[in-house]
N, C-alpha and C positions, 0 to 999 in steps of 0.2 A: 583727229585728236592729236595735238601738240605734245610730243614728252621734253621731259625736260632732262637733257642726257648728263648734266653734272646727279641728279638724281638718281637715274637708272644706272650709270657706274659707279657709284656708291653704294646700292643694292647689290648689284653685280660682284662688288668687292667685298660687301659684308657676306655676301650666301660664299663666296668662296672662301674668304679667310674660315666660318664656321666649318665647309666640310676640310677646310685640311685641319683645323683643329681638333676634328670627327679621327680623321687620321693619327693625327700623331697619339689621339688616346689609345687606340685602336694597335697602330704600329708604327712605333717612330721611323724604324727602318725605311719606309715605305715612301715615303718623303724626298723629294728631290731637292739639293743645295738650295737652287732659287725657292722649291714652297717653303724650305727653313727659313731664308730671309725673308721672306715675305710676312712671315711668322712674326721674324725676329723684330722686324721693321714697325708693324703693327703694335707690338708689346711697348716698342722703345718709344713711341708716339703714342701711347696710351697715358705710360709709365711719368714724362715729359707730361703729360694735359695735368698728369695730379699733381707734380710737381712745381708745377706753375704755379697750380691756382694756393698749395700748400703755402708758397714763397707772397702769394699776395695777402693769405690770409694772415700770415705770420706781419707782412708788411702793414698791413689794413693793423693790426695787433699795438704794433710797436706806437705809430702813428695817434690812435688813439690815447694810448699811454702816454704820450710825451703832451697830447694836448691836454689830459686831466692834470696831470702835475704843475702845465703852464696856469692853467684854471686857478688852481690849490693856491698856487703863488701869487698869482696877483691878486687874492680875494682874500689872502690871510690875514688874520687878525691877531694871532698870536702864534709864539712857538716856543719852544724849551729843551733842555737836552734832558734828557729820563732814562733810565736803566740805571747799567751800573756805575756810570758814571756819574750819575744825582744821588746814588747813594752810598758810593762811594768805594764800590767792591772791584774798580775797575783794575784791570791787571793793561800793563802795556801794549798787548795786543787786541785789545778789545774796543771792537765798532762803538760809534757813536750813534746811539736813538736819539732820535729827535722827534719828537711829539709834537700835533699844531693843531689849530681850529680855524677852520676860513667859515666868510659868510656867503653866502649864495648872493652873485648881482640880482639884480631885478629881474633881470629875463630868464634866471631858471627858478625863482621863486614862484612865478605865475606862469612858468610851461606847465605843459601837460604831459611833455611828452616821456616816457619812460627812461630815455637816457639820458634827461635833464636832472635824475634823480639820484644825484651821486651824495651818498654819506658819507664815504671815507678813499681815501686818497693814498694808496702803499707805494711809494718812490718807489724807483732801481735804483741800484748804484751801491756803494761800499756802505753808505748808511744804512741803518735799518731805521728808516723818514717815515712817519704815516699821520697823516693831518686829517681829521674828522671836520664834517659839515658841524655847524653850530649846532642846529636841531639833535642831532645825533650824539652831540657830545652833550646836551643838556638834558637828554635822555638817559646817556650813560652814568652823569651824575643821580638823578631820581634811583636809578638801580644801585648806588653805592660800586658802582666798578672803581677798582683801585688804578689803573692806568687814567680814568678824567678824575676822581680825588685829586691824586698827586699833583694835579696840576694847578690845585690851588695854595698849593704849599712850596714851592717850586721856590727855592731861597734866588734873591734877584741876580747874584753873579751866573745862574743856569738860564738864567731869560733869555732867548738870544733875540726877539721880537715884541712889541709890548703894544699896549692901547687902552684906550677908555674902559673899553668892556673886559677886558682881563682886569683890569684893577679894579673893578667891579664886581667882579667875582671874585677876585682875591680878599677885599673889604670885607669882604660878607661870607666867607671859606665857612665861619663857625653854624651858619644858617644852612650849610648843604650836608653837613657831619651829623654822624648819632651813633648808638650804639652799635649799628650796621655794619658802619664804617668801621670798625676797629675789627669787628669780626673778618669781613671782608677782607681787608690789611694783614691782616695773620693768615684767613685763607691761601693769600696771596701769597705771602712768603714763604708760608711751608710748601708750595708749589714748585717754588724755585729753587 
């Protein structure tokens, strides 16, 4: 029978790292310089494997982010500037919200696949940017949410983006309102 001696020193090395790690629970004293580094060696190459893969997760992270926002943007159909700044409470130091609604291409309309299924889209950066799938945002209007309301009342110097279909919903703002909306709008405010 054939061994396979990168395997057998890899056992070899695991059964002895465990009993000196048996030791040092046992008595750290007891331990000679080299089984501490060997210790130490083991921990820092453990330590390093999670760290790696932390750094790829975090990169795989970033990565993804940067490609939904690229998404968001080429698929946008509208956008606007919202918070305090649309109504007007804005003090000097205060960020820019930008609010938007993109449409899904063709190929994540008829995927299937679960990460094709993006509704909403939250930028990085100094803005606070967050652009909703259409579906999602015509959703949000049926529910009277005051962040897609607003967006039908959005007076044209806050547009920063415009189209057919915004001004399509804008036309017809008084067909998506009810006494909901006004509840909802006061919810809203004393919130803030």
């Amino acid at each position: 029978k054939k061994v396979d001696s990168k395997k057998f020193l890899k056992k070899l090395e695991e059964k002895e790292i465990k009993k000196l790690y048996k030791k040092l629970a046992t008595n750290p004293t007891l331990l000679t310089t080299e089984e501490m580094d060997k210790l130490k060696m083991k921990y820092m190459i453990e330590n390093n494997n999670k760290k790696n893969n932390y750094n790829s997760a975090v990169e795989e992270s970033l990565k993804r982010q940067a490609e939904l926002e690229k998404y968001a943007l080429e698929n946008l159909s509208f956008s606007y500037i919202s918070g305090s700044r649309l109504y007007g409470t804005n003090i000097p130091s205060s960020d820019t919200d930008i609010r938007g609604v993109f449409l899904h291409n063709i190929d994540k309309v008829f995927s299937i696949l679960k990460e094709d299924d993006i509704t909403e889209v939250t930028f990085t950066g100094d803005n606070d940017q967050v652009f909703f799938e259409f579906k999602s945002f015509a959703a949000m209007i049926r529910e009277q949410k005051p962040n897609a309301i607003e967006a039908l009342w959005v007076p044209e110097n806050n547009i920063i983006q415009d189209s057919s279909l915004y001004y399509d919903l804008r036309n017809n703002k008084e067909e998506f309102t009810s006494h909901l909306t006004i509840e909802k709008m006061l919810g809203f405010a004393a919130s803030q």
